[in-house]
N, C-alpha and C positions, 0 to 999 in steps of 0.2 A: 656629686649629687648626695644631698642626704640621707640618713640609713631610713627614713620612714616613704625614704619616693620623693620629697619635697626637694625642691628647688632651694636653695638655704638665699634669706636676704640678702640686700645689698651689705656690704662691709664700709664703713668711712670711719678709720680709725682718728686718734687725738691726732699721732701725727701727720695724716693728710690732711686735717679741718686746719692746722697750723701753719700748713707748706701752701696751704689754696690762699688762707688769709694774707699770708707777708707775698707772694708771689704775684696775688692781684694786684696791692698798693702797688710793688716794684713795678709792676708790667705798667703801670698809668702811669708811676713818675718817669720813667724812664726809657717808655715805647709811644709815645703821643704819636698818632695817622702824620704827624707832618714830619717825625722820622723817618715813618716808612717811605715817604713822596720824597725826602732826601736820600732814602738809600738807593734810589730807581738810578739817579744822577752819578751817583757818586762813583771814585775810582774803587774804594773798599769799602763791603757793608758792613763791617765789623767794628765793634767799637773795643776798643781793647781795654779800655780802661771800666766799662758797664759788662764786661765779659770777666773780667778780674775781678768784680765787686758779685757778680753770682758762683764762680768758685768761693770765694770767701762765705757767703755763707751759703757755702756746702754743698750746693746742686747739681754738680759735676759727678760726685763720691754719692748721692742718696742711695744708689740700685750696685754700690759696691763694697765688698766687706769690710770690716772693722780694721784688718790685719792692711789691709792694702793703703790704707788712709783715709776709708769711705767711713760711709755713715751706719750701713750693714741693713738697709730697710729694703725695697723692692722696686718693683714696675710702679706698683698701686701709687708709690709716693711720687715719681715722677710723674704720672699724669695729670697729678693735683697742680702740678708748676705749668706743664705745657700749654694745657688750656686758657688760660688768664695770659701766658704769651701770646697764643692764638688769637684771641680776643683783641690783641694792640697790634697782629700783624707782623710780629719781633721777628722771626725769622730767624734765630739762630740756633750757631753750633751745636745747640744742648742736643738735639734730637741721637745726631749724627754719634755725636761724642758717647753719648751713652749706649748706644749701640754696640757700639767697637768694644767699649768694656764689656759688654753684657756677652759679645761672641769672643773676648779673651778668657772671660770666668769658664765660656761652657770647655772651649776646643785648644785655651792656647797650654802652651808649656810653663814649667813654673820657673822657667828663666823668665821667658816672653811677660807674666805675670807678675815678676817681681821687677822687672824694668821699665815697665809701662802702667799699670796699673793706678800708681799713685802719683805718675803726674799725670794723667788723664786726671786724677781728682782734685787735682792743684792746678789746672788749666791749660794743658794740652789740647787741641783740638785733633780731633780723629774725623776721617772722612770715610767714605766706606762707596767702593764700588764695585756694583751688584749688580746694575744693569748692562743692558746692551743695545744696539739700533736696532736689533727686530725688534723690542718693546715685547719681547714674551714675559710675562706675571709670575711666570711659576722658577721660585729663585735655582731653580736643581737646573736650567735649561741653559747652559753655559757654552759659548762659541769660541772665547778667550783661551788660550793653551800656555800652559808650562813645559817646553821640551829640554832634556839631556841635550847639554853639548860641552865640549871639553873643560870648559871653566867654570860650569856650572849649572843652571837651571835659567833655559830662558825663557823669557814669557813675552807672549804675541798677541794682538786684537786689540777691540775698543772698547772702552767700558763708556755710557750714557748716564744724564744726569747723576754726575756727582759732586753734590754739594758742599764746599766749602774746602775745596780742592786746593785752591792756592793760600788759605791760610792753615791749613791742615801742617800738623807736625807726625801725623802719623794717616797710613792707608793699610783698609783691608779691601784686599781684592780677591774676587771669584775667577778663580779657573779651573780647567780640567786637566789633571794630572794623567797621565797612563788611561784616559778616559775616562777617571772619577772625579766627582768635584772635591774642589780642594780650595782652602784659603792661605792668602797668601799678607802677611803682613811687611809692610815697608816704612820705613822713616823718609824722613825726607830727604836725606843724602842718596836713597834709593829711588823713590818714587819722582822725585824732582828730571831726574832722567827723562821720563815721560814727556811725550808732545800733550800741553793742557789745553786746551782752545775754551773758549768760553761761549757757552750756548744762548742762545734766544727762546727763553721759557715763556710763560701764560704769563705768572707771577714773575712781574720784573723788580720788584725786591727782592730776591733770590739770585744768589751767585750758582750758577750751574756750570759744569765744565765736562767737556767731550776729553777721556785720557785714552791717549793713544800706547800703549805696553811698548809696540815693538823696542826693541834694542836694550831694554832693561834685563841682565842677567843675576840670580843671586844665588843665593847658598841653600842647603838643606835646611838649616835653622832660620828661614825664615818666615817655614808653613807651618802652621797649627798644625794641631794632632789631624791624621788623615783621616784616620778611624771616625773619628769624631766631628769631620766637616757638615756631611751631608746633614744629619739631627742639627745643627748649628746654623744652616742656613734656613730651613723650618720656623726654628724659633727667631730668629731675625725676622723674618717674613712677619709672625706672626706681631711680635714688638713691633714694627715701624708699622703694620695697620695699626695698633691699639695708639702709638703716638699720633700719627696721622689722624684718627675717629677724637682724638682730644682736643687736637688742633683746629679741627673744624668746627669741633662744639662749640671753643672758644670765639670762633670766627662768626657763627650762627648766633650767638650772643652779640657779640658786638654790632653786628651790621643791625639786628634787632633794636637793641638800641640808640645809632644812628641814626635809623629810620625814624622810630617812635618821638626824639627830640625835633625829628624837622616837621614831623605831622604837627607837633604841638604849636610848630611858633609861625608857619606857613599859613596865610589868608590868600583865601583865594572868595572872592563876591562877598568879603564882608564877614565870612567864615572864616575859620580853624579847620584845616582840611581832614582833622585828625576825626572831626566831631558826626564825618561821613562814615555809615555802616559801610559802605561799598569797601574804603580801605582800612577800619577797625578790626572786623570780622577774618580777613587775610592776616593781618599781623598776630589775631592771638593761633590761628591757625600756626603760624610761624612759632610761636612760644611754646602749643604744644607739643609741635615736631621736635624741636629742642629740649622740652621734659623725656620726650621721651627716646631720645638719642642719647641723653645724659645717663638716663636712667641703663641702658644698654653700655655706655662705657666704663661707669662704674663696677658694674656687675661683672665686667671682661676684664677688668682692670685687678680682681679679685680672685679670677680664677685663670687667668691667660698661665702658659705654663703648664695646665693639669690635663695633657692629654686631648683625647678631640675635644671633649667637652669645653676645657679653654681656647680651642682651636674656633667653636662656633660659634662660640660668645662674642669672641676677638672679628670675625669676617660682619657677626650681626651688627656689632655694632661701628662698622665701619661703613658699612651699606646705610646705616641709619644717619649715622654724620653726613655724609655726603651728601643725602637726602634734605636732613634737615637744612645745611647752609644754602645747597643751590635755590631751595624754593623760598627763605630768608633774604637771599640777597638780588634774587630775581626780582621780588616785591620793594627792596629797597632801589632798584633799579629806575622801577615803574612807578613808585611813587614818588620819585623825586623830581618825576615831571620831566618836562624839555630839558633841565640841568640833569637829572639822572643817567644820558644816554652820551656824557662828556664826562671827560677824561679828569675833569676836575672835581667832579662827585667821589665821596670817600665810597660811597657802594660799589664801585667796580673793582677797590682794593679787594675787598672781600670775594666777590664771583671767582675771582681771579686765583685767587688761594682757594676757593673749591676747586677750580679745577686741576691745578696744580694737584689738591692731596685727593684727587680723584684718580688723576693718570698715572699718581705713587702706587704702586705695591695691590692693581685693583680696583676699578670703579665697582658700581654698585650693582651693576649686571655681573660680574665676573665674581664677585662674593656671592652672591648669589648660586651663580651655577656651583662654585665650591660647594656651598651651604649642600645642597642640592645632592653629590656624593656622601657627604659627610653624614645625613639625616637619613638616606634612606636604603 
């Protein structure tokens, strides 16, 4: 908060107006909707050779320091890439992958740091498993256990939706230590032990995989600082809402304008369906809920980080994304007519990835009730 009471503006510095510019071209040459309709198919969604060309210029390293091989900027600058991914549906690692760095900076060791860090930013993919089958939101609420046993530390339970599991070179996993939470880092000589089973998500672009712990034993050195897990998992929590609220701006934009090109070139009795107040007046409804969702992730995007205050920035503007795409892509749904309610309308890509980053990390009822402690 500013010292006179005031709210201080938005922030959009030179280098996110740079990172949103080259990030959008890439997201359209290189994520067209008819990738995403091939990644649903396909044995790998991952293109390794379009995953290699976004480490090179640099997107892996933005939100990691200078010394590590990053670029030394922040969250603020990652969000500027996500969104314009969101918008093509891309679907990948970046999310995940910057995550894992962001919780090796807060909690890891400066071994852990110096052997991982920089190839995360050279393109390691990191996977992070955080969830559980009860589906509880709040990341501190951990069923998964780490116990002493003669050879080491074993670790037990299932972790849910974890994304990009089988191509992941490295995993963070939540458990409970001595009954505190605690993170546990694995490579993939380690984690590959695991039973991975592959889940049935909303978004079927999306590699999701059920990892099963049992039988996996490891060493002391491969938990982050203990001290330091619980603030760790907090701020993770908080990061993957502010990626998620970008993702879907991204998405609430593009289904917007999918829609808007079929209203233009659609005749129906001789009209332009587009040229009907009935479905004009809905769509810019749609554009404002998207001003003004943007206008909220920016804002989180610039203070996520500083305490509750970036805590409620970070929940509003997630509650607002989710808002804005579902009633974006519900309109795109319903104005696509008898083709909008098949499977070959690009609008259901979108609904679909609402709900996905809805059932991530919080829908828009449950930021709310957060908001709700936080405020009063």
């Amino acid at each position: 908060m500013a010292e006179n009471g005031k709210r201080p503006a938005i922030s959009f510095s030179d280098e996110q107006a740079q990172l949103l510019e080259i990030a959008a071209q890439f997201a359209q040459e290189k994520f067209p909707l008819s990738a995403a309709r091939a990644r649903i198919a396909a044995e790998e969604d991952l293109n390794a050779d379009i995953w290699q060309e976004m480490a090179q210029l640099g997107w892996l390293g933005v939100a990691i320091p200078e010394e590590f091989g990053g670029s030394g900027l922040g969250l603020a600058e990652v969000v500027t890439i996500v969104e314009p991914l969101g918008r093509q549906v891309a679907g990948t690692p970046l999310i995940s992958t910057t995550l894992l760095a962001q919780a090796l900076l807060q909690a890891g060791t400066e071994v852990q740091k110096s052997a991982w860090l920089s190839r995360l930013a050279e393109g390691a993919i990191g996977a992070l498993a955080l969830c559980e089958p009860g589906g509880d939101w709040s990341p501190t609420n951990i069923s998964a256990t780490a116990t002493k046993v003669a050879n080491g530390i074993a670790l037990s339970g299932v972790k849910t939706f974890v994304t990009d599991a089988v191509s992941a070179e490295l995993m963070l996993i939540s458990v409970l230590r001595d009954g505190i939470p605690n993170l546990v880092l694995l490579d993939r000589a380690a984690f590959g032990k695991a039973k991975i089973e592959r889940e049935t998500v909303i978004d079927e672009t999306r590699r999701s995989y059920r990892v099963t712990l049992d039988g996996i034993v490891v060493q002391d050195d491969a938990f982050l600082v203990a001290a330091k897990a619980e603030a760790t998992l907090s701020q993770l929590d908080q990061a993957a809402c502010l990626f998620a609220a970008a993702e879907m701006c991204g998405g609430a934009a593009g289904v917007i304008a999918t829609t808007v090109e079929y209203l233009k070139t659609r005749k129906q009795f001789g009209r332009l369906i587009g040229s009907y107040q009935a479905l004009k007046h809905p769509m810019v409804d749609a554009l404002v809920m998207l001003d003004a969702a943007r206008s909220h992730l920016y804002y989180a995007a610039g203070v996520v980080g500083q305490g509750a205050e970036g805590e409620i920035e970070v929940r509003m503007a997630k509650a607002a994304a989710g808002e804005a795409l579902a009633f974006a892509a519900d309109r795109g749904i319903q104005f696509h007519g008898g083709f909008g309610f098949t499977y070959d309308c690009d609008a259901q890509l979108y609904r679909r990835l609402g709900l996905w980053g809805e059932a991530r990390y919080g829908d828009a009822a449950w930021q709310r009730a957060r908001l709700a402690q936080l405020l009063l």
